[in-house]
GUSEMAR-77435 format. One record per residue: x negated, y, z negated of N, C-alpha, C, O, CB in turn; residue in one letter. Coordinates in steps of 0.2 Angstrom, whole numbers, plus 5000, padded with zeros to 4 digits. Glycine has a CB too. Layout:
! residues N
XYZXYZXYZXYZXYZA/...
This chain:
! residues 431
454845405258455445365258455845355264456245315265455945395252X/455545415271456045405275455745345280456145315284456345475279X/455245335280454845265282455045225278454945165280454145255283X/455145225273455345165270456045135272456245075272455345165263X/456645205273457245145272457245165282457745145285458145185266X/456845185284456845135291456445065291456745025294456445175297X/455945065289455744965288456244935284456244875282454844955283X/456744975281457444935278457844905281458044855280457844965276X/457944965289458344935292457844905299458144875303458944995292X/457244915300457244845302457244795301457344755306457044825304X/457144765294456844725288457744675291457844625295456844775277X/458144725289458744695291458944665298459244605298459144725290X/458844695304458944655308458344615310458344585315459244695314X/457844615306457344535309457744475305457844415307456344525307X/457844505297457944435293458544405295458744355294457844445285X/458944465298459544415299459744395306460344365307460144445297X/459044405313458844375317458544295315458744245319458344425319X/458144285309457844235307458144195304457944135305457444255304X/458744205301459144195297459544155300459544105299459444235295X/460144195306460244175312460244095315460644045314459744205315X/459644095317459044045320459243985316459643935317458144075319X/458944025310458943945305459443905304459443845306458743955298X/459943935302460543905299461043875306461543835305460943965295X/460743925312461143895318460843815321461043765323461043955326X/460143835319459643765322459943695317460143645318458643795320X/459843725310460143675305460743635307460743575308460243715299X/461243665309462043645309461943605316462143545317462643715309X/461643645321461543615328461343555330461543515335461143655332X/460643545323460543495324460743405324460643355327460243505322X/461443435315461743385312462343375320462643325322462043405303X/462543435322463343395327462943365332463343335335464043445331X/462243365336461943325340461843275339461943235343461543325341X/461743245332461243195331461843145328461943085329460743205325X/462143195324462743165318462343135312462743125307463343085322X/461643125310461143115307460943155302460743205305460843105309X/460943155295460743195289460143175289459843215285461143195282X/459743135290458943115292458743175297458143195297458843045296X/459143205299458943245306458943345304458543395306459643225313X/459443345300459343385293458943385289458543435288459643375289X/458943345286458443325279457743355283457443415282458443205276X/457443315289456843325291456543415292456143445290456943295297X/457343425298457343535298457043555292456543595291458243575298X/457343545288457443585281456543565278456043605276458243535275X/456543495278455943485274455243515277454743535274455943415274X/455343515283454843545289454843615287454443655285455143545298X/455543645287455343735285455043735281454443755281455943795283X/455343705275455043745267454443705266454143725261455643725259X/454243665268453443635270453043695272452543725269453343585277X/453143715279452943735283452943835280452643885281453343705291X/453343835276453443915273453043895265452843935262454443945272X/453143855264452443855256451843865259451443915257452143765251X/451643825264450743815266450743885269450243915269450343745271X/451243905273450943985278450744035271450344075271451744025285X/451144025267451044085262450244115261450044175261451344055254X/449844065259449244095260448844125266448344165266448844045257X/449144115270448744125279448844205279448344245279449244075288X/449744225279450044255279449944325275449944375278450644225279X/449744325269449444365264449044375264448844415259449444355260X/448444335269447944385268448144415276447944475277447144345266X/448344395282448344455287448644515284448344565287448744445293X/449144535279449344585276448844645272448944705272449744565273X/448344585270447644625266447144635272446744675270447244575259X/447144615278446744625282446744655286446244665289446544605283X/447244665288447444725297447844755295448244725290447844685304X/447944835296448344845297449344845296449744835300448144845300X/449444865290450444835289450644815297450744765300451144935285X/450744875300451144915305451144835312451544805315450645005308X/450144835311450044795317450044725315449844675319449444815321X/450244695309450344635306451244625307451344575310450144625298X/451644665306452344655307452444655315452844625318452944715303X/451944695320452044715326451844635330452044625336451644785329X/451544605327451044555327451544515326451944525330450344555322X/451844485322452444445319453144445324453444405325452544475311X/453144495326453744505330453844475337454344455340453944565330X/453044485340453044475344452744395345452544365350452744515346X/452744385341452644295340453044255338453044195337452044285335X/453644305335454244255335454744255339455144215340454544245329X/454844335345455044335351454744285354455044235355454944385353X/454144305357453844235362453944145361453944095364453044235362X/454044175355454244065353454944075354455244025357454044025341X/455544125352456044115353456244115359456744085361456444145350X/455944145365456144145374455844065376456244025379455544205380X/455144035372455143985375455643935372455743885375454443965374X/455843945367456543875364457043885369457443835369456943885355X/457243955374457843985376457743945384458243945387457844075374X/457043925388456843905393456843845392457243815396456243935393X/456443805386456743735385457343725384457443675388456643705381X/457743745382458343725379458843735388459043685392458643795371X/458843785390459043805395458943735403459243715408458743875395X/458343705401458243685407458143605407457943565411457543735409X/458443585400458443515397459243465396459643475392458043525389X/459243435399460043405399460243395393460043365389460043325402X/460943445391461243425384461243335380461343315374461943455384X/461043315385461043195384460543205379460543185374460743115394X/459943245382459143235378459143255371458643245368458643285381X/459743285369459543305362460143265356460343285351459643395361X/460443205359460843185356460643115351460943075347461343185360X/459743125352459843075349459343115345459043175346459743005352X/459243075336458643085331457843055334457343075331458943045323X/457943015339457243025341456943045346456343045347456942975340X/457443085349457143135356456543185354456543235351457543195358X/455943155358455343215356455643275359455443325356454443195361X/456043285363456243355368456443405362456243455361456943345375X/456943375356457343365350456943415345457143465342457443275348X/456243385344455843395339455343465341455043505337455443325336X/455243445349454843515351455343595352455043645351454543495357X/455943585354456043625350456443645345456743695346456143645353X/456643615338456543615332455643645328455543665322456843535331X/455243625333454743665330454643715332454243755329454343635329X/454843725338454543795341454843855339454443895338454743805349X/455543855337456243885335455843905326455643955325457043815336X/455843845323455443835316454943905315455043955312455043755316X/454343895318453843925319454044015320453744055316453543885325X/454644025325454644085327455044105322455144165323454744095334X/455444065316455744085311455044095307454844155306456244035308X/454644065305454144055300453444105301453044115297453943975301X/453544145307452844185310453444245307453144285304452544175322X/454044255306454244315305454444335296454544395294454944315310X/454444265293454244265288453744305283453844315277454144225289X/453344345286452844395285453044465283452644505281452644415290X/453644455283454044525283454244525275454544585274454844535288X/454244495272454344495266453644535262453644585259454544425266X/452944475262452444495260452344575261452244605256452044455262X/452444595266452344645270452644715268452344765268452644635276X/453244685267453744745265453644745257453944785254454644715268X/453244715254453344705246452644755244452444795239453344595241X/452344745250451344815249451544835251451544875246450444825251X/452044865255452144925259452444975252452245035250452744915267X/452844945249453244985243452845005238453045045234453744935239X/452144975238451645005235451445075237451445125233451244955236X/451345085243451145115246451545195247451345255246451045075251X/452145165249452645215251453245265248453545315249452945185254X/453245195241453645245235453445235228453245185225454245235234X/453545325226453445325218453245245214453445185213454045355215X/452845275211452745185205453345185200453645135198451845185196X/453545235200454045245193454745215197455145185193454045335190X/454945215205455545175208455345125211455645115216455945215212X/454945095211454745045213455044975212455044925216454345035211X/455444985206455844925204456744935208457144895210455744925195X/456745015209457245025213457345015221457844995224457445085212X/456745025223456544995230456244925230455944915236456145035233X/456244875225456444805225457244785226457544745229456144765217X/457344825224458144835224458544815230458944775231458244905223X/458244875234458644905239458444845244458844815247458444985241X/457644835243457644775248457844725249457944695254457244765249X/457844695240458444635239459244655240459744605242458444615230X/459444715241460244715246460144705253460644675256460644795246X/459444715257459544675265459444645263459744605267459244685270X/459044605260459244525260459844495259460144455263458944505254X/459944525252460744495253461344505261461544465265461244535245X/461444575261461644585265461644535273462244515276461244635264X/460944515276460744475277461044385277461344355281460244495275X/460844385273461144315273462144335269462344275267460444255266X/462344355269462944375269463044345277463144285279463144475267X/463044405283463144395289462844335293463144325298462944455292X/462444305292462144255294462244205291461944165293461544265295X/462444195287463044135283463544125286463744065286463344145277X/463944165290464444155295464344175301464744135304464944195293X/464044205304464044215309463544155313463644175319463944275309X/463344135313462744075315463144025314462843975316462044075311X/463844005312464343955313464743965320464743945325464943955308X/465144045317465544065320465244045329465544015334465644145318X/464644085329464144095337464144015341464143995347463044115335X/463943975335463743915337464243875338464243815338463343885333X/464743895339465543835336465743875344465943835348466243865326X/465843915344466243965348465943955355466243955361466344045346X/465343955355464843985362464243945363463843955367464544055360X/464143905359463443865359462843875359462743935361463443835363X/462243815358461743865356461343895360460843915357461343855353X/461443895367461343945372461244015370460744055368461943935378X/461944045370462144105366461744125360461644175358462744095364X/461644065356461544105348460344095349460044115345462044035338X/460144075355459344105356459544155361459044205361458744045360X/460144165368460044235371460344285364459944335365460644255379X/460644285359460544325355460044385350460044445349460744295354X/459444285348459044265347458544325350458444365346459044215348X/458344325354457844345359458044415360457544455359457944305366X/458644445362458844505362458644545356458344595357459344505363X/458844525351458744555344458144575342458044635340458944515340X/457744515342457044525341456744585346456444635343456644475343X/456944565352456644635357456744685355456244725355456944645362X/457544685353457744765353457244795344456844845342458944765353X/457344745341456844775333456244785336455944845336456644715326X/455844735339455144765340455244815343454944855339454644715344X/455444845348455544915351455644985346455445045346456144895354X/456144955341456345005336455645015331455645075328457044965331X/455244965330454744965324454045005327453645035324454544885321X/454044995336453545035338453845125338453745175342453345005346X/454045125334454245215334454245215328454545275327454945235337X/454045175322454145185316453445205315453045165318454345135311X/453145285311452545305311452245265302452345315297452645385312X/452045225301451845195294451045225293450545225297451745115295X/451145265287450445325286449845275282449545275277450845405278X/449645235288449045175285448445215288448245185293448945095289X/448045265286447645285292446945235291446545245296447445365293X/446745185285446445145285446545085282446845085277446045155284X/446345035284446444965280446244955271445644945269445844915285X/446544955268446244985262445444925260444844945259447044995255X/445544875259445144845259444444865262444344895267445444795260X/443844845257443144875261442944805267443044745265442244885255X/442944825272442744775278442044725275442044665274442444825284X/441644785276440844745273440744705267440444655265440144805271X/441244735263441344685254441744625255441644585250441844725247X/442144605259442544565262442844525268443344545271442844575262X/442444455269442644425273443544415279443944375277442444395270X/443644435282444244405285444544355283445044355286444144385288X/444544305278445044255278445344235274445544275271444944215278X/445544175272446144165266445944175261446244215259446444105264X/445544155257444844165250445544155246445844205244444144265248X/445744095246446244075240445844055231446144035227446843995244X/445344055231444844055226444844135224445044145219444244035229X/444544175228444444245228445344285222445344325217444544245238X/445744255226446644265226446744245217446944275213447144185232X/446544165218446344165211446244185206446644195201446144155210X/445444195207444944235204445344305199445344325193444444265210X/445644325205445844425203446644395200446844435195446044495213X/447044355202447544325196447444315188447744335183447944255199X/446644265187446444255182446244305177446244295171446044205183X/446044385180445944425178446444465174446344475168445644455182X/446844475176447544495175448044435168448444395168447944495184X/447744475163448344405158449144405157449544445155448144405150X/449044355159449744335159450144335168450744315170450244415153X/449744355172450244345179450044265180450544245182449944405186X/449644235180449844155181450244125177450244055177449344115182X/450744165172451044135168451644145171452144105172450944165162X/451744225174452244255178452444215183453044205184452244305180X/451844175187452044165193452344075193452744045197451344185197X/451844055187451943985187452743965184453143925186451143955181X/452844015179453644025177454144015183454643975183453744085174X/454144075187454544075192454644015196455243985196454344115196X/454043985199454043925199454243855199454443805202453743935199X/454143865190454843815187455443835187455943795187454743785180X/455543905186456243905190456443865198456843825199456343995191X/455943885203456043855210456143785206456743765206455343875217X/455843755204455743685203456443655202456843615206455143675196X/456743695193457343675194458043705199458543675198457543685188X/457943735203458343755205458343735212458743765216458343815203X/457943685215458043625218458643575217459043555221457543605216X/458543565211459343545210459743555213459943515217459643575205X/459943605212460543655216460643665223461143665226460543715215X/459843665227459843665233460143605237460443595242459143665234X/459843555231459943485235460543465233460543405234459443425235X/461143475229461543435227462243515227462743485225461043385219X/462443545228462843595226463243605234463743625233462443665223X/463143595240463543575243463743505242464343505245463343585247X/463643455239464043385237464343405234464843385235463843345234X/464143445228464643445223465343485224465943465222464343475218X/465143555229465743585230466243535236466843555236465543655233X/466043495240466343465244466643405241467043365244465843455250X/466443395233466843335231467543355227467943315224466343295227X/467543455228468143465224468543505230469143525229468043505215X/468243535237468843565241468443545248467943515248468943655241X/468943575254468843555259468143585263468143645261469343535261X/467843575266467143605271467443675273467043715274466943545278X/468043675275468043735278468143815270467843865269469043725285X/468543765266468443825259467943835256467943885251468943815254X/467443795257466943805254466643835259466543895257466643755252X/466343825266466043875269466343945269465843985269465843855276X/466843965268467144045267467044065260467044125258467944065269X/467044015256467044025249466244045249466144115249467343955243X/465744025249465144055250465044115253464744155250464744005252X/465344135259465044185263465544245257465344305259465244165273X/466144245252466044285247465644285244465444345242466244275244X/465344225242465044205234464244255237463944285233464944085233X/464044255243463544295246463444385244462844415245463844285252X/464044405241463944485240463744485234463644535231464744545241X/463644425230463144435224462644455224462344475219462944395221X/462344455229461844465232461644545231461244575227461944455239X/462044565237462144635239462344645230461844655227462944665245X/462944645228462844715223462444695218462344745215463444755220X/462144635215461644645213460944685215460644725211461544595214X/460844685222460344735223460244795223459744835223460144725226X/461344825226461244905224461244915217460944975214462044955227X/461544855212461444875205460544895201460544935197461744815201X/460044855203459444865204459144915206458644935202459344835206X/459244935213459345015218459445075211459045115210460245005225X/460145085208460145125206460045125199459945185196460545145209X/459945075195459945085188459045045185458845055179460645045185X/458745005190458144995190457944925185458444895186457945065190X/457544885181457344835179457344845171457244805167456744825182X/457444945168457144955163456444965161456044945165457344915160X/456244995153455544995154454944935155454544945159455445025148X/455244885151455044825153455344755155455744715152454744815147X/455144755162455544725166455544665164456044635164455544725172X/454844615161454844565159455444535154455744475155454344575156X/455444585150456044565145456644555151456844505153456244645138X/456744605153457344585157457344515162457744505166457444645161X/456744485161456744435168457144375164457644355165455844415173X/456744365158456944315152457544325151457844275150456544325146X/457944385150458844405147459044385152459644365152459144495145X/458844385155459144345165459344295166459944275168458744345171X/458644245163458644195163458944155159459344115161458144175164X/458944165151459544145145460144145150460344085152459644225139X/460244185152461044185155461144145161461644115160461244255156X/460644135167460644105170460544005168460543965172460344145174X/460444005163460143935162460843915157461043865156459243925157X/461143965155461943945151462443935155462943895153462243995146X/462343975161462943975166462743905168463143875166462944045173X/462343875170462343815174462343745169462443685171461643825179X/462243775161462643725156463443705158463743645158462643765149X/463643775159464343745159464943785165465543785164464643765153X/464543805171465143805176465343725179465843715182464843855183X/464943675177465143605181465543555174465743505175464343565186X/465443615167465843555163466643505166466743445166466143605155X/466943545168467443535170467543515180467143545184467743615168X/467843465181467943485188468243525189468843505189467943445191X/468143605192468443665192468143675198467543665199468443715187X/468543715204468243745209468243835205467743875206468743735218X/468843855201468943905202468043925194467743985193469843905201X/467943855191467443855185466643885190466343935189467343755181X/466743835195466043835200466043885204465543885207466043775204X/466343935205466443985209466344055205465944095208467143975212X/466444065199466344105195465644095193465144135196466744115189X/465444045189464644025187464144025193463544025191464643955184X/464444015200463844025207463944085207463344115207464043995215X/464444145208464244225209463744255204463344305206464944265209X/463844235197463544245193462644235192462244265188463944225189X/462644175196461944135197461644175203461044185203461844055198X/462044195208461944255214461744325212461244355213462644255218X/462244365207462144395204461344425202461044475204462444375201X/461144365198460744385194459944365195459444365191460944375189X/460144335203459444295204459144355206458544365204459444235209X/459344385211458844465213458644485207457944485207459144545215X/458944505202458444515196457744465194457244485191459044485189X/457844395197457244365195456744385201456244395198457244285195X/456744395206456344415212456144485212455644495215456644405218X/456344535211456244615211455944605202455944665200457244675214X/455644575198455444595192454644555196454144585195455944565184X/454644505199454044485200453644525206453044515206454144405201X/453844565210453744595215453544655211452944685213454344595219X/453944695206453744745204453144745198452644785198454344775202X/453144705194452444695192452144665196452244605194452344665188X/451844655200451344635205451244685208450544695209451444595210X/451544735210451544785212451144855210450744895213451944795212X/451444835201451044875197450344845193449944895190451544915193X/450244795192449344755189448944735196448344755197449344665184X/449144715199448544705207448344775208448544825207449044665216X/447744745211447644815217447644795222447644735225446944865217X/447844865224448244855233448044825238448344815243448344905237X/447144825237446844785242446944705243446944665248446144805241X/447244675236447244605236448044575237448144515238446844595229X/448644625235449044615234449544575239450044535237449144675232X/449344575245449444555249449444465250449844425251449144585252X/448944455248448744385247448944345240449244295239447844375247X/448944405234449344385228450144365228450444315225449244465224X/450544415233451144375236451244325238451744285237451244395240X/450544335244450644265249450644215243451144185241449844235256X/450044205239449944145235450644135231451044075231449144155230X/450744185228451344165223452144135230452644105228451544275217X/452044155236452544125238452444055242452844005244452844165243X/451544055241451643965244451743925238451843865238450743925250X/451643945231451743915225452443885224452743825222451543955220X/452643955224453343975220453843915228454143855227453444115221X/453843925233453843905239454043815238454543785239453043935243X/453443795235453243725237453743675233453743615234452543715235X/454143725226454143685220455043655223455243595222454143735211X/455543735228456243675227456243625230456643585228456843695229X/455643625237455943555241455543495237455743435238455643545250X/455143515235454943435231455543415225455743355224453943435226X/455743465222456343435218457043405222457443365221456443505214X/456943455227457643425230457343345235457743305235457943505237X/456843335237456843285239456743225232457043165233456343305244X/456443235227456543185222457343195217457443155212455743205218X/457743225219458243225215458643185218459043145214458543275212X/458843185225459343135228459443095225459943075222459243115234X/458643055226458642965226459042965216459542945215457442925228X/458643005212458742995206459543025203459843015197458143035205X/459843055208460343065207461043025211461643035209460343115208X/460742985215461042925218461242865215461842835215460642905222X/460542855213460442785209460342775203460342725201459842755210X/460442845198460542825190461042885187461142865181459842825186X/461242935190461742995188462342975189462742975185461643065192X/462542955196463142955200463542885197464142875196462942955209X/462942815194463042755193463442775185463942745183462442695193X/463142815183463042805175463742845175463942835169462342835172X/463942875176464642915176465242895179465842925178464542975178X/465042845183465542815187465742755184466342755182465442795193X/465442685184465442645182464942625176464842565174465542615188X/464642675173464442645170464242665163464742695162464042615172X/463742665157463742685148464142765149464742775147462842705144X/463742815153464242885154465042885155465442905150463942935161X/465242855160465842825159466242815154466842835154465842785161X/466042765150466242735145466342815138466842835135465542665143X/465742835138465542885133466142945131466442955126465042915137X/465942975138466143045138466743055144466943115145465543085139X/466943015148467243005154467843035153468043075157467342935156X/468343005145468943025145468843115145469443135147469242985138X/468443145144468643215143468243255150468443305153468443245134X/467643205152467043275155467443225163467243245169465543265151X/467643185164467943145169467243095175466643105176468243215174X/467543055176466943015181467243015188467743035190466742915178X/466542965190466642965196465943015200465543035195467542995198X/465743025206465043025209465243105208464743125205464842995217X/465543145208465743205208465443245201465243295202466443205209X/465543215194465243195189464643185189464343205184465443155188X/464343135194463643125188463043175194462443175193463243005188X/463343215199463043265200463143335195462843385195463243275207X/463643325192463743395188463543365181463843395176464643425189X/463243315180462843315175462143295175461943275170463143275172X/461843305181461243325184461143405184460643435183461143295192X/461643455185461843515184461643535177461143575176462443535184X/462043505174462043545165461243515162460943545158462743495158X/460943445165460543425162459843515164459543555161460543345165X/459843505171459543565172459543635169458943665169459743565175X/460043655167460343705164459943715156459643765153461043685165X/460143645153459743645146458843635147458443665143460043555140X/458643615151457943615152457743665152457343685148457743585157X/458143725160457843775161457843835155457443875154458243795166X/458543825152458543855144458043845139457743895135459143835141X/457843795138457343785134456643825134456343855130457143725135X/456543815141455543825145455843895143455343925140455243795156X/456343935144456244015145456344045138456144105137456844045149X/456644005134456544025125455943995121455744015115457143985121X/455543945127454643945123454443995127454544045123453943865125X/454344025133454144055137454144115134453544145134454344045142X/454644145131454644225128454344215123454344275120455144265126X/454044165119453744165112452944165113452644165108453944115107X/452744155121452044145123451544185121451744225117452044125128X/450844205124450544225124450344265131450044325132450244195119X/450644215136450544265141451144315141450944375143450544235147X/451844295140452344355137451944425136451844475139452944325129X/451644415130451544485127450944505131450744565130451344475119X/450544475135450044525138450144555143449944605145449644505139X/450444505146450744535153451244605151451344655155451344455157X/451444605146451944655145451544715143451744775145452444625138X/451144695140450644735137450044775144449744825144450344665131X/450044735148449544785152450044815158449844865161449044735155X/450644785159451144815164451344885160451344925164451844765165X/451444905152451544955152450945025149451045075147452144935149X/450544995151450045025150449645055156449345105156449744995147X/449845015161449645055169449845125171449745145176449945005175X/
């Protein structure tokens, strides 16, 4: 346990190194350009580029060494972060003001990449918990690791303005670059008790064997049910990705909303000390589903109303309780895989799980543009329901919300009557 809550606490200063990066690169990009094309692209490039690494990434964790896969990772998103800090440094600020500067996009990808190579720490850190603590707290050390997360993006929600606003993004890669240093430094002194690769060498090629990955999921009943679920969670919850800054910006101003989030953030945190110490229950399954009920009602009706103070309660509460959905899928995986494969089982379930919010968020815009926003404003919704639920564009985003909301509620009340429910339940508590 005392290697573990030291890979806690480097866990934390990479992710909120990475974290950092992203959200500074994001924002940096829109006041250069002044272009949400130029955004839209960032964004779509990460969560692209973080679905498809998932498989790559999961199997280096089943095949080398933990210790020298994270040492391996750090040092590969240091080296990409000095070379963005060399370009950037040595390139006329004129060159990045426009959206089609190749200079613009090379380093947006370089910066990307050395976020995305550090990405690993997740898979990483979810077998190591295998390894390092009791089966029986395992769901408490999902826990603990969902509070550096939160944690994490708490500080790096604000601070990656504050840096970038105040000091520019000079400052926030010498940051960058230091940080990393100083963790990789910290992690070569962490002693991780691997003394062999657990996988057999001679029974097992080197490489992705996303067939292979498969294979050993299909064995296990009910985890492509687990995994494919989650998934349509990511799916609907695209929604929100792409449309919940609109919505809050169409009832306060940019500055109350960015601090109002960087509260709305410790949902996070004590969601995950709550986890940490009271744990998922005997059968966490059940609890993922009681979760979700609740999460799919909250998003019925925090946007009934145009309320900031409505939308602010129902987002802590969807903060809340979303660690609950991630530390139940982590901890059964944990306990039906075997350890040699688990790695890649991750990876796969994060390039899945991974792939579903940007395709939603990129197909809900247009659909929420051109027939949500019309229909509540000027047109049958208007007419309908307008006098009480209110119109106007602010509206037919918050009724793309509730629509979501009843969907998600639906799939999770077939979903507990299934047949992968009961098996999956059934072999998780039999291990």
């Amino acid at each position: 346990m005392k290697t573990f809550h030291k890979l806690l606490a480097y866990a934390l200063v990479v992710a909120s190194t990475n974290n950092f990066v992203w959200f500074a690169l994001t924002y940096w990009v829109y006041l250069q350009t002044k272009s949400v094309v130029s955004t839209g692209f960032v964004g779509g490039i990460f969560l692209v580029a973080t679905a498809l690494s998932g498989f790559w990434l999961g199997s280096l964790v089943d095949h080398y060494k933990k210790k020298h896969v994270l040492v391996g990772s750090a040092s590969t998103t240091l080296i990409l972060f000095f070379l963005g800090w060399i370009l950037y440094t040595i390139s006329p600020a004129v060159i990045f003001t426009s959206v089609t500067s190749p200079v613009l996009w090379v380093l947006s990808l370089i910066l990307l990449c050395g976020v995305i190579a550090g990405s690993v720490l997740n898979i990483t850190i979810s077998t190591l918990i295998t390894h390092l603590v009791p089966v029986k707290n395992h769901d408490k050390a999902n826990g603990l690791f969902g509070t550096v997360m939160g944690v994490s993006f708490a500080i790096t929600s604000l601070a990656s303005g504050l840096v970038l606003g105040y000091w520019g993004m000079s400052w926030v890669l010498s940051i960058a670059v230091i940080s990393t240093l100083l963790s990789l430094t910290f992690l070569a002194n962490i002693a991780i008790p691997e003394a062999t690769i657990i996988h057999v060498e001679k029974q097992e090629p080197k490489r992705v064997d996303i067939a292979g990955t498969i294979k050993v999921i299909h064995t296990i009943p009910g985890l492509f049910g687990l995994i494919f679920f989650t998934t349509f969670n990511n799916f609907i919850g695209g929604v929100f990705m792409a449309l919940m800054d609109a919505y809050g910006l169409s009832l306060v101003s940019v500055q109350a909303w960015g601090t109002l989030w960087g509260f709305l953030s410790f949902g996070f945190i004590i969601s995950g000390l709550y986890i940490a110490k009271y744990g998922l229950g005997i059968n966490p399954l059940r609890t993922l589903f009681r979760v979700n009920i609740i999460i799919w009602t909250v998003c019925i009706f925090f946007t009934i109303q145009p309320s900031i103070v409505l939308l602010a309660v129902g987002s802590f509460i969807w903060m809340f309780l979303f660690p609950f959905v991630e530390a139940t899928e982590q901890t059964i995986i944990q306990k039906v895989v075997p350890p040699e494969r688990q790695g890649r089982v991750f990876g796969f379930a994060q390039s899945i799980e991974q792939a579903a919010s940007p395709l939603t968020a990129f197909l809900i815009g247009p659909l929420t543009q051109f027939i949500f926003i019309p229909f509540m404003t000027t047109g049958t919704g208007a007419d309908l329901i307008g006098d009480w639920f209110g119109t106007g564009p602010g509206r037919g985003i918050a009724l793309v919300f509730i629509t979501a909301g009843f969907i998600g509620l639906i799939v999770t009340l077939i979903a507990m009557r299934s047949q992968s429910y009961r098996l999956l339940s059934q072999r998780y508590l039999k291990k």
